[in-house]
C-alpha positions as CSV (number, residue, x, y, z in Angstrom):
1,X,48.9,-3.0,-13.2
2,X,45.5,-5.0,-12.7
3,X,42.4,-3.9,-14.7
4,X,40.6,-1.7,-12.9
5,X,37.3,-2.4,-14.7
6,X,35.1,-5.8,-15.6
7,X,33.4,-6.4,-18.6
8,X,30.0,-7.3,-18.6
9,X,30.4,-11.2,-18.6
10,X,32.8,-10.9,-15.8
11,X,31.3,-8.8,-13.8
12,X,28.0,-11.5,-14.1
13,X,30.5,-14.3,-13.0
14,X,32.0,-12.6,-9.9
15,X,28.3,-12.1,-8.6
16,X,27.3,-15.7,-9.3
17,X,30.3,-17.2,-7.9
18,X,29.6,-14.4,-4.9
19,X,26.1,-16.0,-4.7
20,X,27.3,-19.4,-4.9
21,X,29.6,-19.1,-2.1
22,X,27.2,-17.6,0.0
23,X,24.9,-20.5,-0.4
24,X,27.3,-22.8,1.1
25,X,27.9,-20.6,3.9
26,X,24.3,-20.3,4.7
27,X,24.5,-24.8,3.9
28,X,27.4,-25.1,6.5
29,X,27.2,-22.4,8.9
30,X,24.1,-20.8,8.6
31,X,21.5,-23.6,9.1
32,X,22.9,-23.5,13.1
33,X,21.2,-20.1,13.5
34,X,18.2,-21.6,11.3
35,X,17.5,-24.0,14.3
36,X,18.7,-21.8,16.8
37,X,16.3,-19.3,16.5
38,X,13.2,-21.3,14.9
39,X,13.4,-23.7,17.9
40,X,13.8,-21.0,20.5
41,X,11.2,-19.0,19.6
42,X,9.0,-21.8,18.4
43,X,9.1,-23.2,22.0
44,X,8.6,-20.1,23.6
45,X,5.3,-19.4,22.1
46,X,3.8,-22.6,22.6
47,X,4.7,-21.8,26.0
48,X,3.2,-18.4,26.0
49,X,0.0,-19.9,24.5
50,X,-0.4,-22.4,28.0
51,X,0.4,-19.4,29.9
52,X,-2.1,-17.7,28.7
53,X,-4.8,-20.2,29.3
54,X,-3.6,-21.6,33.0
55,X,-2.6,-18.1,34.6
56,X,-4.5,-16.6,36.9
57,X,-3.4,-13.0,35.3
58,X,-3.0,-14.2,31.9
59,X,-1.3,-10.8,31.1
60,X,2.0,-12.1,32.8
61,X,2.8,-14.7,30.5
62,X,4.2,-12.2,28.2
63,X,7.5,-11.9,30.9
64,X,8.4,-15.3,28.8
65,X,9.7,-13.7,26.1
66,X,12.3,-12.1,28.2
67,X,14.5,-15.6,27.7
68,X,14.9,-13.9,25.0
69,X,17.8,-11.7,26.4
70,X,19.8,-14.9,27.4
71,X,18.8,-16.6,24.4
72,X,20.3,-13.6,22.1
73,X,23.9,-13.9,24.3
74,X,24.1,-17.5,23.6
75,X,23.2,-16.6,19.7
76,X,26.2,-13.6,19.7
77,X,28.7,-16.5,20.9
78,X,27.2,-18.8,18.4
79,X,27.4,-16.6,15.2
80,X,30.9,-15.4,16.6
81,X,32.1,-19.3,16.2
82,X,30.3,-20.0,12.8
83,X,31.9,-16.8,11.5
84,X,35.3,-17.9,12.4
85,X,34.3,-21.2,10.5
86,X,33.7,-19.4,7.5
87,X,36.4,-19.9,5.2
88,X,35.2,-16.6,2.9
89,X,32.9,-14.0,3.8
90,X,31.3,-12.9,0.6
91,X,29.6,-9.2,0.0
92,X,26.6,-11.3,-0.1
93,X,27.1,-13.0,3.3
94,X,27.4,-9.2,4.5
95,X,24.2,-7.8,2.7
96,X,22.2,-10.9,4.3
97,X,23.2,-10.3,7.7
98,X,22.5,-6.7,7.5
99,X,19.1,-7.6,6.3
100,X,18.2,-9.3,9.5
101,X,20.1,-6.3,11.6
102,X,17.3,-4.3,9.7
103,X,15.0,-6.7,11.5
104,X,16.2,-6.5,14.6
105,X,16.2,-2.8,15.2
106,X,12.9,-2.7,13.4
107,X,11.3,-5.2,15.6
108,X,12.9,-3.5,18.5
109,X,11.7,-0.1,17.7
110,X,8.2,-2.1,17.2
111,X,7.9,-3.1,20.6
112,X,9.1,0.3,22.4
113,X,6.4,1.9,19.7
114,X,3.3,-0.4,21.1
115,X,4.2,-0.1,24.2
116,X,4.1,3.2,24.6
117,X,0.5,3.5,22.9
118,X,-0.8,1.1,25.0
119,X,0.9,3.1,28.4
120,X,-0.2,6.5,27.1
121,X,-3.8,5.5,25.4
122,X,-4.7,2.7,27.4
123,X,-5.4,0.1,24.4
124,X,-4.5,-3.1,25.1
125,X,-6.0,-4.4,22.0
126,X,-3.1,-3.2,20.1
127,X,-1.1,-6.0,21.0
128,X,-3.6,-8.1,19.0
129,X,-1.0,-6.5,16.2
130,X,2.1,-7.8,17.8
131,X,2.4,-10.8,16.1
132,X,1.0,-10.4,12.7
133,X,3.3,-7.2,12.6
134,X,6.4,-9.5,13.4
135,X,5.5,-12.1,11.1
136,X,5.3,-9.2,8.2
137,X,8.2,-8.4,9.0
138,X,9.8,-12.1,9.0
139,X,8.5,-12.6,5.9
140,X,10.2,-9.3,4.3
141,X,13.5,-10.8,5.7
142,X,12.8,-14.0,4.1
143,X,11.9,-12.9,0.6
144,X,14.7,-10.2,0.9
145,X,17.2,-13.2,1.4
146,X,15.6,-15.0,-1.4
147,X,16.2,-12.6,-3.8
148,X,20.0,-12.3,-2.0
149,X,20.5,-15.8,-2.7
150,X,18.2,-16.2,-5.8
151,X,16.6,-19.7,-3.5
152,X,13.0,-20.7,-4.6
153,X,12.4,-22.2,-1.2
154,X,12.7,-18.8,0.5
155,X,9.8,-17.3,-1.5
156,X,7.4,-20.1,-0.6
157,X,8.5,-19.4,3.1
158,X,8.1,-15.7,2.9
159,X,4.4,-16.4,1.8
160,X,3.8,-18.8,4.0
161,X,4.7,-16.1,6.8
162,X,2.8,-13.4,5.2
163,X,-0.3,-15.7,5.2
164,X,0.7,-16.9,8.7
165,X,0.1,-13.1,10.1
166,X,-2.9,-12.4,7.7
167,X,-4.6,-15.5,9.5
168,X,-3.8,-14.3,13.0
169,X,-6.0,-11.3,12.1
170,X,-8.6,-14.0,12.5
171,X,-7.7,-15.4,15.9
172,X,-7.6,-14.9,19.2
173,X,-4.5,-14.3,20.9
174,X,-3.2,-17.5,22.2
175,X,-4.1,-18.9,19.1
176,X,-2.0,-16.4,17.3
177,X,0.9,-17.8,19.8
178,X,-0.2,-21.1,18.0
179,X,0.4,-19.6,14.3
180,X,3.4,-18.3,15.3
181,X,5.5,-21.1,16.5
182,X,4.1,-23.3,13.1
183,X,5.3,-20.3,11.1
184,X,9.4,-20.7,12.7
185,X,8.6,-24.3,12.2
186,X,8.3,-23.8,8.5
187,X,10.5,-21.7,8.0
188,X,13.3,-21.9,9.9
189,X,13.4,-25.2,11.9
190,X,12.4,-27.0,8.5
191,X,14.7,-25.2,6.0
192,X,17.9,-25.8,8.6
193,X,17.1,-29.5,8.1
194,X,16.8,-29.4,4.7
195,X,20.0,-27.8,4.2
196,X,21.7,-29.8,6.4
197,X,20.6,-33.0,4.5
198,X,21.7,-31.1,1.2
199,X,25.2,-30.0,2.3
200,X,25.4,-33.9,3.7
201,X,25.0,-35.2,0.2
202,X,27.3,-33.0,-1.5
203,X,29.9,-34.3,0.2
């Protein structure tokens, strides 16, 4: 019969080696959704921020973020293939991903929530809070997963996003468009490169 229970200095090597594998999931696998999604997005409000100043109703640029949709089917098939890839799915892997569920359904619920203010109150100005409110919320995924991970580089991206929606408090709107896409830059498009060079050399 196997022990049931760990002693203390076991139990701390199961979570690093948890931790460790993890790491190299997010180095081999992970870094595709990095670039996926920090492109994507990235591009999208660059595009939103033209819109915005060449439309004759400015107001309908917004209907570019609904490439979102197609973009999200291509990401299911995408994250479908990477975790087929993945030799072992830790607990940690599992946590992560849940973390960005959270943010998901939180950003969803977001949008349904200041939509319907502005439909029943009739104040447009509180989409001025769209995008610092996502970026808030990017940056809690970020520094959750650096704490997941225990990865330096996460905590200087989850301030950087944090400061990124602080600034666009400051700004007009296509200008927060602006902030936005430099923000995925940073901190997604950026660390996917990085990792990929780092999981290069460590072969």
């Amino acid at each position: 019969m196997m022990e049931s229970n760990f002693n203390h200095e076991q139990s701390l090597t199961l979570i690093n080696e948890m931790i460790n594998r993890a790491r190299n999931n997010v180095k081999k696998e992970g870094t595709v959704s990095l670039l996926y999604w920090g492109y994507v997005t990235a591009t999208l409000a660059v595009v939103n921020c033209v819109l915005l100043n060449t439309l004759i109703e400015p107001y309908q640029s917004v209907w570019i973020w609904s490439l979102m949709i197609p973009a999200g089917v291509v990401s299911y098939f995408l994250e479908r293939r990477m975790n087929r890839k993945m030799l072992v799915k830790t607990h940690i892997d599992k946590i992560a991903g849940m973390v960005w569920m959270g943010f998901l359904i939180s950003f969803m619920v977001f949008t349904i929530v200041i939509h319907t203010v502005n439909i029943k109150f009739d104040i447009w100005q509180i989409f001025m809070l769209n995008l610092p409110v996502v970026l808030i919320m990017l940056g809690t995924g970020q520094f959750v997963s650096a704490c997941i991970y225990r990865n330096r580089m996460w905590y200087a991206i989850a301030a950087l996003t944090w400061i990124g929606a602080v600034s666009c408090v400051f700004l007009d709107v296509d200008m927060q468009f602006i902030v936005f896409a430099v923000c995925m830059i940073l901190g997604f498009v950026l660390p996917g490169h990085i990792l990929n060079v780092i999981d290069r050399k460590s072969k």
